[in-house]
C-alpha positions in Angstrom: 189.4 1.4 -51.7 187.8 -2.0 -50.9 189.3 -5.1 -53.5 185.6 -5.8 -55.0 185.3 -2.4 -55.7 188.5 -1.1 -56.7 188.7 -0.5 -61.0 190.1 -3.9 -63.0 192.6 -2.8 -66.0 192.4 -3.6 -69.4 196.1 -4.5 -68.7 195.4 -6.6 -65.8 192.3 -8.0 -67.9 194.6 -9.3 -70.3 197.1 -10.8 -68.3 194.3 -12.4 -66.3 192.9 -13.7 -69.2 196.4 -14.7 -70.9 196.7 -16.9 -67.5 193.9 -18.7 -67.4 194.0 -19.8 -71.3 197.2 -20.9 -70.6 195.8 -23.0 -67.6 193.1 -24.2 -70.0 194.8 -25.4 -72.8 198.2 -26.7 -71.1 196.6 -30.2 -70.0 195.2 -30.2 -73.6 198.5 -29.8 -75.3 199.9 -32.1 -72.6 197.5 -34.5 -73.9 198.2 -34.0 -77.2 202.2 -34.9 -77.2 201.0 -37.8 -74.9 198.7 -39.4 -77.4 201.6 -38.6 -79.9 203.6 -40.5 -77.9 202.2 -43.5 -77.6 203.0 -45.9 -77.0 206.0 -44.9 -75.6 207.6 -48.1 -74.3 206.2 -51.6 -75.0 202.4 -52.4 -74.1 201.8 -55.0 -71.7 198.5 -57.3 -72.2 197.9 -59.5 -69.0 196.1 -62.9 -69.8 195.4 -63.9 -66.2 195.3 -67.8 -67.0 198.1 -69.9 -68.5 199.8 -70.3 -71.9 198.0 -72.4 -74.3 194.1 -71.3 -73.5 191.6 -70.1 -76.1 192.3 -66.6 -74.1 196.3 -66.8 -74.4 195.8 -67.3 -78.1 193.2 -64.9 -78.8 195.7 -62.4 -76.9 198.6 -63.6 -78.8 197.0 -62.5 -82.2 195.9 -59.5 -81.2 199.4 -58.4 -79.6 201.1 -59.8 -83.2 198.6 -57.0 -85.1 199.3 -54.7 -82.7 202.7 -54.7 -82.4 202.5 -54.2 -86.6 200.4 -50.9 -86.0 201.8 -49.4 -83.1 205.4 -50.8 -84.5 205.7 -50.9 -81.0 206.4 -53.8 -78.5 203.2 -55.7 -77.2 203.9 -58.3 -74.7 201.6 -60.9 -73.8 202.5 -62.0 -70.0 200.4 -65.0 -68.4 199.8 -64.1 -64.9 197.7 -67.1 -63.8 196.2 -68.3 -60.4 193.0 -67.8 -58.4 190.5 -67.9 -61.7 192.2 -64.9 -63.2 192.1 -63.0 -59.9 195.8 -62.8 -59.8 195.9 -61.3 -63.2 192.8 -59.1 -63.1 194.6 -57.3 -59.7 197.3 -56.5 -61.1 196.0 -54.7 -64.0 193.1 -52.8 -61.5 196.7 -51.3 -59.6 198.8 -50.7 -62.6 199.4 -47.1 -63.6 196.8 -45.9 -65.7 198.8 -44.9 -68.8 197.5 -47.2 -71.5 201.1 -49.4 -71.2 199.4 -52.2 -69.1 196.1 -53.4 -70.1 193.7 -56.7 -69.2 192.4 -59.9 -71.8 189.1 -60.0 -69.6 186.6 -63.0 -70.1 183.3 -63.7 -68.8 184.8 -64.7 -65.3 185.0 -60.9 -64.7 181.3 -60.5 -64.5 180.3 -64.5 -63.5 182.7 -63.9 -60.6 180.7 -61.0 -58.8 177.4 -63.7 -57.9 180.4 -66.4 -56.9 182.3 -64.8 -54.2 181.6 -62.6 -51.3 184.7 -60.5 -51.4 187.2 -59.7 -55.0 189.7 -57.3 -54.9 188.5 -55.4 -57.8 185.3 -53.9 -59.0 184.8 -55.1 -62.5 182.3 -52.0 -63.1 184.8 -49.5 -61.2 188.2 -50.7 -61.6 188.2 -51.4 -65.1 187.0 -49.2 -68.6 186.1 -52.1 -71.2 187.8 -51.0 -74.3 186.5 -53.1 -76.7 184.7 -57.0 -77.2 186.8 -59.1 -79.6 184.7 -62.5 -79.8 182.1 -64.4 -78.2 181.6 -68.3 -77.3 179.4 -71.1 -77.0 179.1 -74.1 -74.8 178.0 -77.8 -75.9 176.6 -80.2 -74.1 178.2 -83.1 -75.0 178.3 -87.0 -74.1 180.9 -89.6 -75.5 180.7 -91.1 -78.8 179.6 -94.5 -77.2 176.5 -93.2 -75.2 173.4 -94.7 -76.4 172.4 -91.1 -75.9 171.9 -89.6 -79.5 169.0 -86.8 -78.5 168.4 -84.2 -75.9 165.8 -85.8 -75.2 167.1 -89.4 -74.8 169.5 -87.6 -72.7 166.3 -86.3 -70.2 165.3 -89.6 -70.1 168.1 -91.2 -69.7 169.4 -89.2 -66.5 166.1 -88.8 -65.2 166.0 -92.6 -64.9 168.6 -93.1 -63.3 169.1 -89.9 -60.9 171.8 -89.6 -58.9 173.7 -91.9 -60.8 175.1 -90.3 -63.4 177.9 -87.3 -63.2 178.6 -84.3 -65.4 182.7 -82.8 -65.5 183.6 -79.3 -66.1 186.5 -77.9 -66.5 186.8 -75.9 -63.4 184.8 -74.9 -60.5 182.6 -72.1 -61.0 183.6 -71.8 -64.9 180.7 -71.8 -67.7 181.4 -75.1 -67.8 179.9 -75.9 -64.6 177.4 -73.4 -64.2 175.5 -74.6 -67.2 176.0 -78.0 -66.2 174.6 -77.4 -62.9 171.5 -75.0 -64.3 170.6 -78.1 -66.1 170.9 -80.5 -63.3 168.8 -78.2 -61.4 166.3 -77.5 -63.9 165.8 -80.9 -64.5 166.2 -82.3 -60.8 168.6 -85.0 -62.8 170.9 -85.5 -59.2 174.1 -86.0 -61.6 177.4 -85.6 -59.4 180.1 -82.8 -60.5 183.4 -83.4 -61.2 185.6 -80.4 -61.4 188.8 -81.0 -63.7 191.9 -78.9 -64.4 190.9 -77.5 -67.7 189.5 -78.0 -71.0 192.6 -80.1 -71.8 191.9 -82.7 -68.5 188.0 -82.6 -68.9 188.2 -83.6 -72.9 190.5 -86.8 -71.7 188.0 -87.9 -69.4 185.0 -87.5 -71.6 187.0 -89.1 -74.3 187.5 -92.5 -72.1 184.3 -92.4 -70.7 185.1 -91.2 -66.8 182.4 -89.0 -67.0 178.9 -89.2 -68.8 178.8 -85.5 -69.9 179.9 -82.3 -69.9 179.3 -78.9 -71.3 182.7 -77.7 -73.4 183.3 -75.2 -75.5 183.8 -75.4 -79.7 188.1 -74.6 -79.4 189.0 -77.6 -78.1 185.8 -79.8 -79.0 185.2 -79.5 -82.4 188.1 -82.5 -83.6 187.0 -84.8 -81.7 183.4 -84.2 -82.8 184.4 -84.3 -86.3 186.6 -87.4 -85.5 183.6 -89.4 -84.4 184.9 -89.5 -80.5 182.0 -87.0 -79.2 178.5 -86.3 -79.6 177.1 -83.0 -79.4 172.9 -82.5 -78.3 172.5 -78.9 -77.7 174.2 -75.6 -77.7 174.0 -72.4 -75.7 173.5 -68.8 -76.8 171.0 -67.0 -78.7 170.7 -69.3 -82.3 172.6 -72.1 -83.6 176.1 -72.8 -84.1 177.6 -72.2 -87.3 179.9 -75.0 -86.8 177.2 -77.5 -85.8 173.7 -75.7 -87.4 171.8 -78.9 -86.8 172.7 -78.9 -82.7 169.2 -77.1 -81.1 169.9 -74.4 -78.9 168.5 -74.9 -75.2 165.7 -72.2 -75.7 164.3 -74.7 -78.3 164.3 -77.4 -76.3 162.1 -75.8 -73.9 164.5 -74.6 -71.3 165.3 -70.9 -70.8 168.7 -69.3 -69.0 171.0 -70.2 -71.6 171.4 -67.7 -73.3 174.4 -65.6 -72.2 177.3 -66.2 -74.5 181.2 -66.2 -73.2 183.7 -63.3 -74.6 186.9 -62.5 -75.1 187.6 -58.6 -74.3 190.2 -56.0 -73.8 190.3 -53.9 -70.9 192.3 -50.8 -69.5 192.7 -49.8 -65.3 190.4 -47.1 -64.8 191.5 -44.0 -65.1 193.3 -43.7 -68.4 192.1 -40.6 -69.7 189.5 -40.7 -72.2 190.6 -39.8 -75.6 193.9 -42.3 -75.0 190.6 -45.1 -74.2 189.6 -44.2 -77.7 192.5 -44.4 -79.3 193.4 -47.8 -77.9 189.5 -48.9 -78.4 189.9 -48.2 -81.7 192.9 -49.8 -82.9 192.4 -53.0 -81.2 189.1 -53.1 -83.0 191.3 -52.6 -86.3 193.3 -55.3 -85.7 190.8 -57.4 -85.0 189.2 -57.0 -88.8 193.0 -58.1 -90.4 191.5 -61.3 -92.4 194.2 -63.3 -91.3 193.1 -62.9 -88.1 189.5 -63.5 -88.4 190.0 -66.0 -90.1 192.1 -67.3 -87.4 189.3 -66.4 -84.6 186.9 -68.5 -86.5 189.2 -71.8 -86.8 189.4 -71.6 -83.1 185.3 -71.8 -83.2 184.7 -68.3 -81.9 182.9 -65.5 -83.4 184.4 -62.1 -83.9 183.1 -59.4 -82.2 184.5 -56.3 -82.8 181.7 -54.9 -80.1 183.0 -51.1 -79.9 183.4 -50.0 -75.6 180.5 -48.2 -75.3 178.7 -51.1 -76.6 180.2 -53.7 -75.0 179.9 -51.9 -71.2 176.4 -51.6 -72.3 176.2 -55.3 -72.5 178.0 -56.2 -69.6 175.5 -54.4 -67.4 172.7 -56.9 -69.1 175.3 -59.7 -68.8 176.3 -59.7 -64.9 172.7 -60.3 -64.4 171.9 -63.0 -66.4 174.8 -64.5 -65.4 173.7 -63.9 -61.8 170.7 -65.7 -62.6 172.2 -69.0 -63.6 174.4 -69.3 -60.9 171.6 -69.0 -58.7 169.1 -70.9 -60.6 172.3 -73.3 -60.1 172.9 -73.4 -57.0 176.3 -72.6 -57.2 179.2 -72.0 -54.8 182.1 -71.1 -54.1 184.1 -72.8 -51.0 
């Protein structure tokens, strides 16, 4: 007798049967002891720039919280160099088990317009977990300008183009690619000057080496309050909380500023689903603690709390905004 014809047993049925809900429901109950689990050895979170940043202390609170929930280990280990490429690699290759995961910022997405060749895909090799706080940048000028209006500040540069210069803290940052969308915008001619930093940049503004300079609230906002700075316009969608009289650029007349920065946690693609959840969702716990709110907010940034699905959501309208200043700007990468 032929095998597609020959009779099928209830016995054989069963065992058939037996077998393949076993096959079903083993990766499940694998799974399940996994998720139990973990973590099961101390969590690594990778801040690809160096100790001190808005993103190492961001990261810093958030591993303190987490460490409380998890009463497990979470390590917060700077791998800097290359504008967080260094970093960012070696979170793409690390085994996908939840224990190693990435404090992204903007750079991940601003990144994909700046150079022809990255060794990650920030769309393929990373699964956004969660968005923990956003930023804005101010254009600012030194306390002793005669500049005290955006629009002084037009006229000012526009009479003397080519003459005056604009720092940043870092080639291809948000600091620069705003400053050079509004050089180009304008045609004002100003002349960058890249520094090392937030820290660097703030010195220079602060002893007039540079004329102005787009900087974000963390490090800005004392020496605003001090008297040392002067702020003329913010970017984002709607005013600062911090400065509510500072104009946002879309009021003044001048789109493409309105992509904020944020501060987000990532995992290496291919950490299984309901583990992405689970992490997702008690990152986005910690981040509601008050203490740590309140925290975020003394550092000038707005929590977040955007939940992953949201946040990849966003990303996709982001990279392409982003995409658009930096060619609006003109802006390379050597």
């Amino acid at each position: 007798m032929d095998f597609q014809t020959r009779p099928f047993s209830r016995r054989t049925f069963l065992t058939a049967s037996a077998a393949t809900l076993a096959a079903g429901l083993a990766p499940t109950h694998a799974w399940a002891n996994t998720e139990a689990a973990y973590p099961s050895r101390p969590v690594t979170l990778v801040v690809p720039f160096g100790a001190g940043g808005g993103t190492d202390i961001v990261a810093r609170l958030l591993a303190t919280e987490l460490s409380k929930q998890w009463k497990a280990g979470v390590v917060v280990e700077n791998k800097a160099g290359a504008g967080g490429q260094i970093g960012a690699t070696a979170v793409a290759r690390a085994v996908p088990d939840g224990h190693t995961l990435l404090m992204g910022i903007t750079t991940l997405i601003q990144e994909r317009s700046l150079y022809k060749s990255l060794p990650y895909d920030a769309f393929k090799d990373f699964s956004p977990l969660a968005q923990l706080a956003t930023s804005v940048n101010f254009l600012v000028v030194p306390a002793s300008s005669p500049i005290k209006s955006f629009k002084e500040f037009v006229a000012f540069a526009q009479s003397r183009q080519g003459k005056l210069n604009y720092g940043s803290n870092g080639n291809a940052g948000s600091s620069h690619l705003h400053s050079a969308l509004l050089n180009t915008s304008l045609k004002l001619d100003m002349v960058h000057v890249p520094y090392s930093g937030s820290g660097p940049l703030l010195t220079a503004m602060l002893g007039q080496q540079v004329d102005c300079a787009f900087i974000d609230i963390a490090p800005l906002r004392p020496h605003v309050l001090a008297g040392k700075l002067r702020v003329l316009a913010v970017t984002g969608p709607k005013r600062s909380a911090f400065f509510p009289d500072t104009p946002t650029f879309e009021e003044l007349g001048l789109p493409g500023f309105e992509p904020v920065g944020w501060f987000s946690i990532f995992a290496p693609s291919g950490v299984p689903e309901p583990l992405r959840a689970t992490i997702s969702s008690t990152v986005i716990q910690a981040m509601r603690a008050p203490e740590i709110v309140k925290r975020v907010e003394e550092l000038g940034l707005t929590p977040s709390q955007l939940t992953r699905q949201a946040f990849a959501e966003s990303m996709q309208v982001d990279v392409e905004k982003w995409k658009k200043m930096i060619q609006a700007g003109n802006v390379s990468v050597n």
